[in-house]
Backbone and ligand atoms as CSV (ligand in chain L), in Angstrom:
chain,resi,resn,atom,element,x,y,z
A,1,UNK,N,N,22.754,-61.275,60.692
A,1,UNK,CA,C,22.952,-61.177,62.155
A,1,UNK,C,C,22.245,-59.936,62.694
A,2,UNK,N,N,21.306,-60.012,63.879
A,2,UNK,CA,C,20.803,-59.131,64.511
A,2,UNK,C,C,21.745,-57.670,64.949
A,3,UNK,N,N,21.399,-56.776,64.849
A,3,UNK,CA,C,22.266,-55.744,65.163
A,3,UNK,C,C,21.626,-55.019,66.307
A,4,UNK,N,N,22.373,-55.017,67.412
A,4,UNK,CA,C,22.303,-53.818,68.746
A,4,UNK,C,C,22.765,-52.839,68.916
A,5,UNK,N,N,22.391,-51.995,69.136
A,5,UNK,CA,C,23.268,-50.088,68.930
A,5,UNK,C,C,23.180,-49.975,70.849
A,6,UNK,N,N,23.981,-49.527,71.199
A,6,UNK,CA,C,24.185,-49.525,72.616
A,6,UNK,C,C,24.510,-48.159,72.807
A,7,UNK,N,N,24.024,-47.162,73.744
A,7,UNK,CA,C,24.044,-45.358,73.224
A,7,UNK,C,C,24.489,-45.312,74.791
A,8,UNK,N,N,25.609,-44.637,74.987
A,8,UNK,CA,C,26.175,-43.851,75.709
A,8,UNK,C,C,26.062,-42.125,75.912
A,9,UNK,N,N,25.274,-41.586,77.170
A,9,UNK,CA,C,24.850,-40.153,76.930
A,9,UNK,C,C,25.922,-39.403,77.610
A,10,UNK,N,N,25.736,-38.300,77.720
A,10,UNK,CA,C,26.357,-37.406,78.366
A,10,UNK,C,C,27.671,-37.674,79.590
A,11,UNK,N,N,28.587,-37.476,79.941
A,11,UNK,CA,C,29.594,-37.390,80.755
A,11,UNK,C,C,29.989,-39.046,81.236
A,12,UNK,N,N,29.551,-39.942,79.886
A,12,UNK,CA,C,29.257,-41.451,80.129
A,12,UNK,C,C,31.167,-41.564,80.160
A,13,UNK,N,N,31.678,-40.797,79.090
A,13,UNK,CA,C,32.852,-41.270,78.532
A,13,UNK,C,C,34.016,-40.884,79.666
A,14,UNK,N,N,33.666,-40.375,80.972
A,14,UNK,CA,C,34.353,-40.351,81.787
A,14,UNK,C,C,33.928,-41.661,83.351
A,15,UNK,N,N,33.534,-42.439,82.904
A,15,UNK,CA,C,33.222,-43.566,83.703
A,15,UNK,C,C,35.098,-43.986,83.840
A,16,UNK,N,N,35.333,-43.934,85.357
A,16,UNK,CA,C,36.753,-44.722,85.438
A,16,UNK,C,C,37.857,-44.020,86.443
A,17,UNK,N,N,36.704,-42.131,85.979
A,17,UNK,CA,C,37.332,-41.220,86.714
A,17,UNK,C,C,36.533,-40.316,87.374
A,18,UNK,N,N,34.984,-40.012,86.889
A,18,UNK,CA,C,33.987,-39.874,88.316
A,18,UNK,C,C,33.614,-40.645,88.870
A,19,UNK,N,N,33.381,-40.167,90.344
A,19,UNK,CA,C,32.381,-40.539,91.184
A,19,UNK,C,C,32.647,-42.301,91.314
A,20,UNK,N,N,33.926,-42.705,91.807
A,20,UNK,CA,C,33.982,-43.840,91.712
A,20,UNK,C,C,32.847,-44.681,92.833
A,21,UNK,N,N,32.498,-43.904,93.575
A,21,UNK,CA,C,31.427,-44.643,94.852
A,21,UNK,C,C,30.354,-44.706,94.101
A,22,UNK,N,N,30.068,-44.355,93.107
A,22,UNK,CA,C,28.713,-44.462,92.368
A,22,UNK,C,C,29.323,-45.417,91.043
A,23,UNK,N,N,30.261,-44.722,90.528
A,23,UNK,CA,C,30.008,-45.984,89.232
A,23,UNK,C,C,31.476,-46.718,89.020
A,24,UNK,N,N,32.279,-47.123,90.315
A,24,UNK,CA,C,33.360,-47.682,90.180
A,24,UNK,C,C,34.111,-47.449,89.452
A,25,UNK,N,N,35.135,-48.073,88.856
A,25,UNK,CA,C,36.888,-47.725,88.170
A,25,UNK,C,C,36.639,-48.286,87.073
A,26,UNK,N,N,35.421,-49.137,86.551
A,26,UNK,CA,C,35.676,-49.588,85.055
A,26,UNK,C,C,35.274,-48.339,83.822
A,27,UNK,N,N,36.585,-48.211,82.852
A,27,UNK,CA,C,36.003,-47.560,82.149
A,27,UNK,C,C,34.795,-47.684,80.624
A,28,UNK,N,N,34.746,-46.952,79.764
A,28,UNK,CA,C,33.766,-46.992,79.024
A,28,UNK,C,C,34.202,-48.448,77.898
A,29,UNK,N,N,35.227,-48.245,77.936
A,29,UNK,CA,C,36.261,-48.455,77.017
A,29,UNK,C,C,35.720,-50.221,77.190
A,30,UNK,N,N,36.654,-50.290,78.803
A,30,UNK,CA,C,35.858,-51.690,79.251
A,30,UNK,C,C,34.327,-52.203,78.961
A,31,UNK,N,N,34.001,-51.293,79.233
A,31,UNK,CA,C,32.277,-51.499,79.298
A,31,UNK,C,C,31.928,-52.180,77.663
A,32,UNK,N,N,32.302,-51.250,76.731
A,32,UNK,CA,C,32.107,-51.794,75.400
A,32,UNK,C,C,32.569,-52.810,75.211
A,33,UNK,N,N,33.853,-53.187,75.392
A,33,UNK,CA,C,34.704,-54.557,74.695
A,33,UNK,C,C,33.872,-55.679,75.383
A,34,UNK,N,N,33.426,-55.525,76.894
A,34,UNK,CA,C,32.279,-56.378,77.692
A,34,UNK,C,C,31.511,-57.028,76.954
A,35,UNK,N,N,30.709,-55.818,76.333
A,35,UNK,CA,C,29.281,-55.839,75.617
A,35,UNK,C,C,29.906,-56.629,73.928
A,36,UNK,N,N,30.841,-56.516,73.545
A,36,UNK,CA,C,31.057,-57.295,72.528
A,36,UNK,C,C,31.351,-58.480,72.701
A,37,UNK,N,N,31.989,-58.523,73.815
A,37,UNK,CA,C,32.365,-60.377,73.487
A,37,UNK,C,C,30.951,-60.897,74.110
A,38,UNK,N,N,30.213,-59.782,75.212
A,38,UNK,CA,C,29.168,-61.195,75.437
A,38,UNK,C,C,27.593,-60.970,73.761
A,39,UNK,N,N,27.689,-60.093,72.692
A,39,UNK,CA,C,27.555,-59.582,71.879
A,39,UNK,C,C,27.751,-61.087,70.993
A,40,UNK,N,N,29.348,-61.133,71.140
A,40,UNK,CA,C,29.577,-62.646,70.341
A,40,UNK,C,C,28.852,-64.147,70.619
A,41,UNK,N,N,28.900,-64.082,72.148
A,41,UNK,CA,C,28.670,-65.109,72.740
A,41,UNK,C,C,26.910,-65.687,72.355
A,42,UNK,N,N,26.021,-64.435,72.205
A,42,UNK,CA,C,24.452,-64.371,72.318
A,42,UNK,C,C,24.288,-64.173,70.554
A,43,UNK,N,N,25.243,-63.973,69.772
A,43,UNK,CA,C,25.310,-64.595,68.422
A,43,UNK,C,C,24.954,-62.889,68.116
A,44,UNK,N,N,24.678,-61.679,68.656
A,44,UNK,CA,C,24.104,-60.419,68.270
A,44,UNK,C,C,25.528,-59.240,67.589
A,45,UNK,N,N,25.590,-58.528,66.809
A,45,UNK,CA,C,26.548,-57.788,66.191
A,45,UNK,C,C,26.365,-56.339,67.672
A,46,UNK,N,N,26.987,-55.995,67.639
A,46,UNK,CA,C,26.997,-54.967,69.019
A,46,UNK,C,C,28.024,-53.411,68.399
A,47,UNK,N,N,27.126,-52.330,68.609
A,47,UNK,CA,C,27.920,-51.195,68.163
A,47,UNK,C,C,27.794,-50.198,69.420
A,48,UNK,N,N,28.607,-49.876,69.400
A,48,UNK,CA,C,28.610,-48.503,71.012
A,48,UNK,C,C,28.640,-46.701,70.347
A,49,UNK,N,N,28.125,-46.160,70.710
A,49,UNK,CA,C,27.751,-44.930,70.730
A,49,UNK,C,C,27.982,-44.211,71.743
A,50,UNK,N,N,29.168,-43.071,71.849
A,50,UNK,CA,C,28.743,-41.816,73.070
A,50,UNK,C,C,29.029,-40.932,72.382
A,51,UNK,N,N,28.538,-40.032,73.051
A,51,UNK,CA,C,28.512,-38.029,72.547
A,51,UNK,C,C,28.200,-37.355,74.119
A,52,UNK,N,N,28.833,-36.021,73.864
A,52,UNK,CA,C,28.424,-35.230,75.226
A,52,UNK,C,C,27.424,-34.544,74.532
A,53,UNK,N,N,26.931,-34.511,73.012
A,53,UNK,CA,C,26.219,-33.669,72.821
A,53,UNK,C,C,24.827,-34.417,72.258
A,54,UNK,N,N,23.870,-33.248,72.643
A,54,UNK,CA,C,21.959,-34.149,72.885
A,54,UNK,C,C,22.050,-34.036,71.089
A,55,UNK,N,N,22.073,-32.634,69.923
A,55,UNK,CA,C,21.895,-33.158,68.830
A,55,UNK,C,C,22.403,-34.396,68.197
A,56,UNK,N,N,23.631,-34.715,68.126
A,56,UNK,CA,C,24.579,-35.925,67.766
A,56,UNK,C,C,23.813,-37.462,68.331
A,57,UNK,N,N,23.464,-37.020,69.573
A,57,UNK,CA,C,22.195,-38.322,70.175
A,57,UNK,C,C,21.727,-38.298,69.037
A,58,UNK,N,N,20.383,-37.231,69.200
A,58,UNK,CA,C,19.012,-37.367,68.801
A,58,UNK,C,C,19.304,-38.073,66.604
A,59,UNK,N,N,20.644,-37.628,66.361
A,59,UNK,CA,C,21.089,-38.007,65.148
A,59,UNK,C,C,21.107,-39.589,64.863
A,60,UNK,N,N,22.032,-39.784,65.738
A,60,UNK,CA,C,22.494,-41.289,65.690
A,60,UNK,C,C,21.164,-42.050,66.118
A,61,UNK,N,N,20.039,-41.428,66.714
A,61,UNK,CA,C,19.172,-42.339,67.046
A,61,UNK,C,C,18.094,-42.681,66.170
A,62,UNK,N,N,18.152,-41.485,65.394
A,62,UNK,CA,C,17.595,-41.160,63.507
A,62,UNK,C,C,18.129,-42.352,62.533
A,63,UNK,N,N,19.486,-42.196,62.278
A,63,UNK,CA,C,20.275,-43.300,61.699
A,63,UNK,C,C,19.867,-44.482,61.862
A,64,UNK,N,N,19.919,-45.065,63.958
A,64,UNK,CA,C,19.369,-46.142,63.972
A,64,UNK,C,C,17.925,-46.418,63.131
A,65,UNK,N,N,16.900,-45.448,63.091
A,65,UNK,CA,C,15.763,-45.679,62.354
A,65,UNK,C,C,15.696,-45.954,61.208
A,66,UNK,N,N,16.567,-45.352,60.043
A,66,UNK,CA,C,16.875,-45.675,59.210
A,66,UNK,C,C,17.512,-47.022,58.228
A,67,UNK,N,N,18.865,-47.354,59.438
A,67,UNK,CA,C,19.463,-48.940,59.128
A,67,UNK,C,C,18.864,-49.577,59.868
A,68,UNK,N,N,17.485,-49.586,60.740
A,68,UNK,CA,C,16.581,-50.811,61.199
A,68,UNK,C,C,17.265,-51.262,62.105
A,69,UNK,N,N,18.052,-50.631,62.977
A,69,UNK,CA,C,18.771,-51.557,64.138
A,69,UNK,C,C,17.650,-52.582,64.798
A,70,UNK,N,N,17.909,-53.957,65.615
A,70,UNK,CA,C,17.185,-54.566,65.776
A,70,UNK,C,C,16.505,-54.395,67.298
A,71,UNK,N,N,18.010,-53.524,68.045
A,71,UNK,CA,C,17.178,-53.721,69.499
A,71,UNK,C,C,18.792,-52.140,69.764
A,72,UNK,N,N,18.230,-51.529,71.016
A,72,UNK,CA,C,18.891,-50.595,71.438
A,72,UNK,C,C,18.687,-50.796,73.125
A,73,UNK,N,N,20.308,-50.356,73.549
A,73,UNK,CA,C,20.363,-50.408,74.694
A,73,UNK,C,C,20.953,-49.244,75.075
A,74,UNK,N,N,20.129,-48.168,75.895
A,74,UNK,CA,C,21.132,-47.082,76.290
A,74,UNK,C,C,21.349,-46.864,77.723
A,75,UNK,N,N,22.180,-45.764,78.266
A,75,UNK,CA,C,22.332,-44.956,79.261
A,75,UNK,C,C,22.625,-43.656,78.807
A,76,UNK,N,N,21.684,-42.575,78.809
A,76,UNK,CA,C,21.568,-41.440,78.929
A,76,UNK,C,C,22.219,-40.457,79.170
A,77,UNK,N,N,22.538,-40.692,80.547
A,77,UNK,CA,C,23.059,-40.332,81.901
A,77,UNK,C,C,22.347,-39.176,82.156
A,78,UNK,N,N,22.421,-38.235,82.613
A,78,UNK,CA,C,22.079,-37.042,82.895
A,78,UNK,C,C,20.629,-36.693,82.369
A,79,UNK,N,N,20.540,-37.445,80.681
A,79,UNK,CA,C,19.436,-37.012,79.737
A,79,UNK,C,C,18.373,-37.727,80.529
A,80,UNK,N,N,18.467,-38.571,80.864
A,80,UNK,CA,C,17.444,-39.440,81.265
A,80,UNK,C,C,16.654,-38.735,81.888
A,81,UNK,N,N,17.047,-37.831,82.563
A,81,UNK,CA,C,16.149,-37.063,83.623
A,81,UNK,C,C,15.597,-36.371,83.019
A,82,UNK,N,N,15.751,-35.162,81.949
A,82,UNK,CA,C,14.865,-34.715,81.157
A,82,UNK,C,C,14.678,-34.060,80.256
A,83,UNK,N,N,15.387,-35.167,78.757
A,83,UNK,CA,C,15.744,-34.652,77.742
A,83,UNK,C,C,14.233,-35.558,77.365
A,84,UNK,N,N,13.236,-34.185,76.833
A,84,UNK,CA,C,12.041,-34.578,75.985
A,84,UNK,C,C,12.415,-34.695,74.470
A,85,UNK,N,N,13.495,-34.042,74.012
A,85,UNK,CA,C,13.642,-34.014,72.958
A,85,UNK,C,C,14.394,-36.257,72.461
A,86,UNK,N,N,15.530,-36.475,73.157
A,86,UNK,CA,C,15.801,-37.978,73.038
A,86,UNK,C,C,14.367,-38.713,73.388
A,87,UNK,N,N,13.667,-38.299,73.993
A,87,UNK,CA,C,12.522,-39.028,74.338
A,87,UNK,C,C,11.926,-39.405,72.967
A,88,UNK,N,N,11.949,-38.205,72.102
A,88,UNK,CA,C,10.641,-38.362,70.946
A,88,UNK,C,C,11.576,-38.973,70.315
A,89,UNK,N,N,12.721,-38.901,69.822
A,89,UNK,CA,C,13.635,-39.286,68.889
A,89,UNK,C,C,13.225,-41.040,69.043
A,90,UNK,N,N,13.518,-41.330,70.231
A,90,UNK,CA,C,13.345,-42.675,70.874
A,90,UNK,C,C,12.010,-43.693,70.455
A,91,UNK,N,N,11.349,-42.619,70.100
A,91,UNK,CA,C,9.891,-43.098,70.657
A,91,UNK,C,C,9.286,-43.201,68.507
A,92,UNK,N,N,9.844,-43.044,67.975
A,92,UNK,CA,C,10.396,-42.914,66.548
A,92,UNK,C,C,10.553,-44.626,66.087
A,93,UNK,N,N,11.575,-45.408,67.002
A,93,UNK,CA,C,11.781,-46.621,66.640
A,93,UNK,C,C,10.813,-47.526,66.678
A,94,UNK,N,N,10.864,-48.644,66.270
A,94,UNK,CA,C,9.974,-49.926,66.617
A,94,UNK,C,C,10.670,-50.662,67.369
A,95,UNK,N,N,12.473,-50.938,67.172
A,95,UNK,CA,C,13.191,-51.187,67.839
A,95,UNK,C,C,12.562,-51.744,69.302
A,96,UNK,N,N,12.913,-53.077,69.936
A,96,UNK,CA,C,12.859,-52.480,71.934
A,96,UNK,C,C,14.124,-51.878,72.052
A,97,UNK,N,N,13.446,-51.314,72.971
A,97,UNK,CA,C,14.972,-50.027,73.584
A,97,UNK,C,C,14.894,-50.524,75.278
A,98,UNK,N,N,15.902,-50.704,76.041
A,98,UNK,CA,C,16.315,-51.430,77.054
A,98,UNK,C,C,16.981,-50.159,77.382
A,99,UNK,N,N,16.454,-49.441,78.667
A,99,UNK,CA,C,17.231,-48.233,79.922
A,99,UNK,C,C,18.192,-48.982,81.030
A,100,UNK,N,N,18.698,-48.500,80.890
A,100,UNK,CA,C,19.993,-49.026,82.078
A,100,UNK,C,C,20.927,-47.801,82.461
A,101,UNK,N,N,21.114,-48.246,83.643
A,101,UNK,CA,C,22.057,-47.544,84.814
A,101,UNK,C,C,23.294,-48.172,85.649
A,102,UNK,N,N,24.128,-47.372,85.504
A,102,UNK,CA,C,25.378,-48.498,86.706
A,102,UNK,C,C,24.542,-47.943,88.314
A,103,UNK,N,N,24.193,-47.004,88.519
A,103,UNK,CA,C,24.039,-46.528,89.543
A,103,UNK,C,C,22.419,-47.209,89.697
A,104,UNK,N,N,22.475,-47.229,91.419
A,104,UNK,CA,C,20.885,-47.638,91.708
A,104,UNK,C,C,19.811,-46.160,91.837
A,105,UNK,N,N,19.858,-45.950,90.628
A,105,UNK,CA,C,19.471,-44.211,90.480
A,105,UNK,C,C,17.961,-43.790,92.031
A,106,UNK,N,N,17.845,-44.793,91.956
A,106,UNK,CA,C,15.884,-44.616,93.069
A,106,UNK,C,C,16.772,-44.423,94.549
A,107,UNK,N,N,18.083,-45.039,94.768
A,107,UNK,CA,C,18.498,-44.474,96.134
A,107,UNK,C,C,19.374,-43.277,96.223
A,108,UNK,N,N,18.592,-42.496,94.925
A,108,UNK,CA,C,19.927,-41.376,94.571
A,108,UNK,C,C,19.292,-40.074,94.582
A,109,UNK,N,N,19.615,-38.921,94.466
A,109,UNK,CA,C,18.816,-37.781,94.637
A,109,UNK,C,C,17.152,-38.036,93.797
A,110,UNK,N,N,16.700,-37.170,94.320
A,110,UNK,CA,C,14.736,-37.197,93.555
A,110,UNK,C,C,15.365,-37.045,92.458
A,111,UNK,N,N,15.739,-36.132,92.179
A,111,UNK,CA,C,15.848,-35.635,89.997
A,111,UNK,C,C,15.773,-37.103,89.848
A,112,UNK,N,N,17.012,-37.862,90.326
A,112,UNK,CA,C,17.339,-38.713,89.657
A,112,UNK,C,C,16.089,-40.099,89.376
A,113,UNK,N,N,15.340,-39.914,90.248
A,113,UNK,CA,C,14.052,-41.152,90.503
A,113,UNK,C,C,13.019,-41.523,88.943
A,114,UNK,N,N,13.250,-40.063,88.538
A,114,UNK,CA,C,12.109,-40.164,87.206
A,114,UNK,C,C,12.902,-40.298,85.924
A,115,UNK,N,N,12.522,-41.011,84.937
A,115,UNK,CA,C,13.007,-41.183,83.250
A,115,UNK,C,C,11.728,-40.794,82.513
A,116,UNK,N,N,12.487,-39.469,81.998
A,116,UNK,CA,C,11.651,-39.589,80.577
A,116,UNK,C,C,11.440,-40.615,79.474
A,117,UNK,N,N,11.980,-41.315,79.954
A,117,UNK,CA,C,12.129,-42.558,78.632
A,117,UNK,C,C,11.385,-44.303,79.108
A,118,UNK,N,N,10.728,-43.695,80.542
A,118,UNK,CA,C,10.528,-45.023,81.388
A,118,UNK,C,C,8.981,-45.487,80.360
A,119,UNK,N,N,8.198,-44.498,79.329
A,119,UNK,CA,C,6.886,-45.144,79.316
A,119,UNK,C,C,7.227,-45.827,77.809
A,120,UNK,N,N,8.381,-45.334,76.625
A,120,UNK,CA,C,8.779,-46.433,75.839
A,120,UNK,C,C,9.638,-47.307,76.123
A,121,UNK,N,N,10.371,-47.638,76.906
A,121,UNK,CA,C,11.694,-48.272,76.717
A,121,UNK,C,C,10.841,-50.101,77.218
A,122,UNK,N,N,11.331,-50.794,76.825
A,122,UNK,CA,C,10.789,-52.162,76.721
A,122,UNK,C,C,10.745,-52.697,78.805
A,123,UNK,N,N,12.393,-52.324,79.105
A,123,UNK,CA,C,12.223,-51.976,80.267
A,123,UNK,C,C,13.758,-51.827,80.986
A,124,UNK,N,N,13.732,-51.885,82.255
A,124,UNK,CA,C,14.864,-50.398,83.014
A,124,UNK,C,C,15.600,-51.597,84.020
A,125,UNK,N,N,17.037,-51.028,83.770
A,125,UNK,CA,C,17.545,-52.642,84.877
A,125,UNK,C,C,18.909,-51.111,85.620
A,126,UNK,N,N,19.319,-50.880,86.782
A,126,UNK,CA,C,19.840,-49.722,87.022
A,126,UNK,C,C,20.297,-50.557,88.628
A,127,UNK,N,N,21.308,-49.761,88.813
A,127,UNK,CA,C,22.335,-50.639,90.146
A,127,UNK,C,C,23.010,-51.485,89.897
A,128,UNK,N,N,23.707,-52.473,89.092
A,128,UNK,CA,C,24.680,-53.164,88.834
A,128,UNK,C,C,25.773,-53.163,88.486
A,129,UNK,N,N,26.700,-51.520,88.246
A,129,UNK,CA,C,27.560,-51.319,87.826
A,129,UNK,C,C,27.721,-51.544,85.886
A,130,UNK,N,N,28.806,-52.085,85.892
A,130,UNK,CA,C,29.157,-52.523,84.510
A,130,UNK,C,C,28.491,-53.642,84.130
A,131,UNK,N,N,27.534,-54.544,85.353
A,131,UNK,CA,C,26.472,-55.479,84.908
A,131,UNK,C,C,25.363,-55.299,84.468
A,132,UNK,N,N,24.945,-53.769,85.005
A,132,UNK,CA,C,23.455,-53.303,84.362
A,132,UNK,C,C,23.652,-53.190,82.545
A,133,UNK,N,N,24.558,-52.974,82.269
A,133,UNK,CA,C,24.936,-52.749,80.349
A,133,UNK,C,C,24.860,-54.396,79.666
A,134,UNK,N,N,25.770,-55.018,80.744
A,134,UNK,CA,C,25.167,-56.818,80.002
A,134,UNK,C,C,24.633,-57.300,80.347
A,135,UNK,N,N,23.280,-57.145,81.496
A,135,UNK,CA,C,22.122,-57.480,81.928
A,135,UNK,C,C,21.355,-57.091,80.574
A,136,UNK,N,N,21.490,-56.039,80.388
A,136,UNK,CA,C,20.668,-55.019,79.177
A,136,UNK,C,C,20.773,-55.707,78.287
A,137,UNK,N,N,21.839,-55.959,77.488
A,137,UNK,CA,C,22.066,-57.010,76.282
A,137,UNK,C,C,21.541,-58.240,76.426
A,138,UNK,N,N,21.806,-58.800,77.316
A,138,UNK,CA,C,20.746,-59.765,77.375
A,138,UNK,C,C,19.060,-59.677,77.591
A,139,UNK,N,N,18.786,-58.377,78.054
A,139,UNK,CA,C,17.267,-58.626,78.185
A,139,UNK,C,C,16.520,-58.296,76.795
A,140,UNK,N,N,17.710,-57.522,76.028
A,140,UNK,CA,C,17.100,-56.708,74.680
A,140,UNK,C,C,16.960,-58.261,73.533
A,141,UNK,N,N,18.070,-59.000,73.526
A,141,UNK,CA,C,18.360,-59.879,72.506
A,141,UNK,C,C,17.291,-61.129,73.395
A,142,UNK,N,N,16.886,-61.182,74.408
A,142,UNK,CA,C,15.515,-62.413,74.825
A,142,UNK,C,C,14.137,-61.349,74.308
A,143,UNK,N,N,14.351,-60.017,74.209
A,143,UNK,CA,C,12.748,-59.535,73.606
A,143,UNK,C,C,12.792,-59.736,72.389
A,144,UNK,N,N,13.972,-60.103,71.871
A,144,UNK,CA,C,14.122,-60.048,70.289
A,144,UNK,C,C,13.610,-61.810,69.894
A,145,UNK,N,N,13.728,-62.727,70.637
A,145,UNK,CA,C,13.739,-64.010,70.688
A,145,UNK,C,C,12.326,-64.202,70.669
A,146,UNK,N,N,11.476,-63.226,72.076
A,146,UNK,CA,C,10.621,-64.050,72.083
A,146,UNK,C,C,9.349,-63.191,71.675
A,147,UNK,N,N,9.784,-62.224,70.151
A,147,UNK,CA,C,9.268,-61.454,69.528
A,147,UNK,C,C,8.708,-62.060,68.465
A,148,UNK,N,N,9.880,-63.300,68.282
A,148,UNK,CA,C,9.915,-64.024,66.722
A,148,UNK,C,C,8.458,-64.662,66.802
L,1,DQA,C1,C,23.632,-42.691,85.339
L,1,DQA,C2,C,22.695,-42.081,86.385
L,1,DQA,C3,C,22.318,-40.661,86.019
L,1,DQA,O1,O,21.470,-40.100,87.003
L,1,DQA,C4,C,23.576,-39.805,85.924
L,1,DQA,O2,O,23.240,-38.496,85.525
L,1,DQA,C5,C,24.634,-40.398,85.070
L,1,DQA,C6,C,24.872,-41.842,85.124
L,1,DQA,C7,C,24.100,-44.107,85.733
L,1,DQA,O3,O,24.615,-44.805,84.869
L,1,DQA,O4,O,23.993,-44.489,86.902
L,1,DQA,O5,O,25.352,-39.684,84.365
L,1,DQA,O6,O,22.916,-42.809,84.117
């Protein structure tokens, strides 16, 4: 069975209790169990990842290189804007890697407009809430399909 690593960045693990006008009341917690059953449904094994901290990223994203994950889906949060260091880590895989956002980050402050991660990542789905994470799963497991 195909395996997806799904990476949660920085201040992700408080989704439920910031900024509810930006990323609503569902928490992380939700977000994952989401991503597993629709995980089940698309036949893909699904693992979730957060850390507040960038080494522990840049680790787990090593690991993924190592056990060959098949496809990665993250949110950053904060890193996105401009952690060069997750960038290279990233850029390491063969993996597709799928960027996603709950927030519609382009109607959101400038910082927020640019990703370091926008010139590997397969590609960027951002504004849907808790739908941009299983939009993602699905766009990662159709690059995986129509890779074969
Ligand atoms: C975010 C957008 C980022 O700009 C922000 O720093 C976050 C969350 C999102 O999911 O909308 O922490 O990645």
């Amino acid at each position: 069975m195909k395996k997806i690593l799904v990476l949660h960045g920085i201040n992700l693990n408080m989704f439920g209790k910031r900024d509810p006008k930006q990323y609503g009341t569902v928490t992380l917690a939700e977000i994952d169990s989401r991503l597993r059953v629709l995980g089940q449904e698309l036949g893909v094994e699904v693992e979730c990842f957060q850390t507040n901290h960038e080494g522990e990223m840049c680790e787990r994203i090593h690991r993924a290189f190592t056990e060959k994950v098949d496809g990665v889906v993250i949110n950053a949060g904060a890193w996105t804007h401009y952690s060069y260091g997750l960038r290279d880590a990233l850029a390491i895989l063969t993996a597709p890697i799928i960027e996603v956002h709950m927030s519609n980050v382009h109607a959101r402050e400038e910082f927020r407009h640019d990703s370091v991660f926008g010139q590997i990542a397969k590609g960027q789905i951002c504004g849907f809430g808790a739908d941009s994470y299983l939009l993602g799963l699905r766009a990662v497991v159709g690059a995986l399909e129509t890779s074969k």
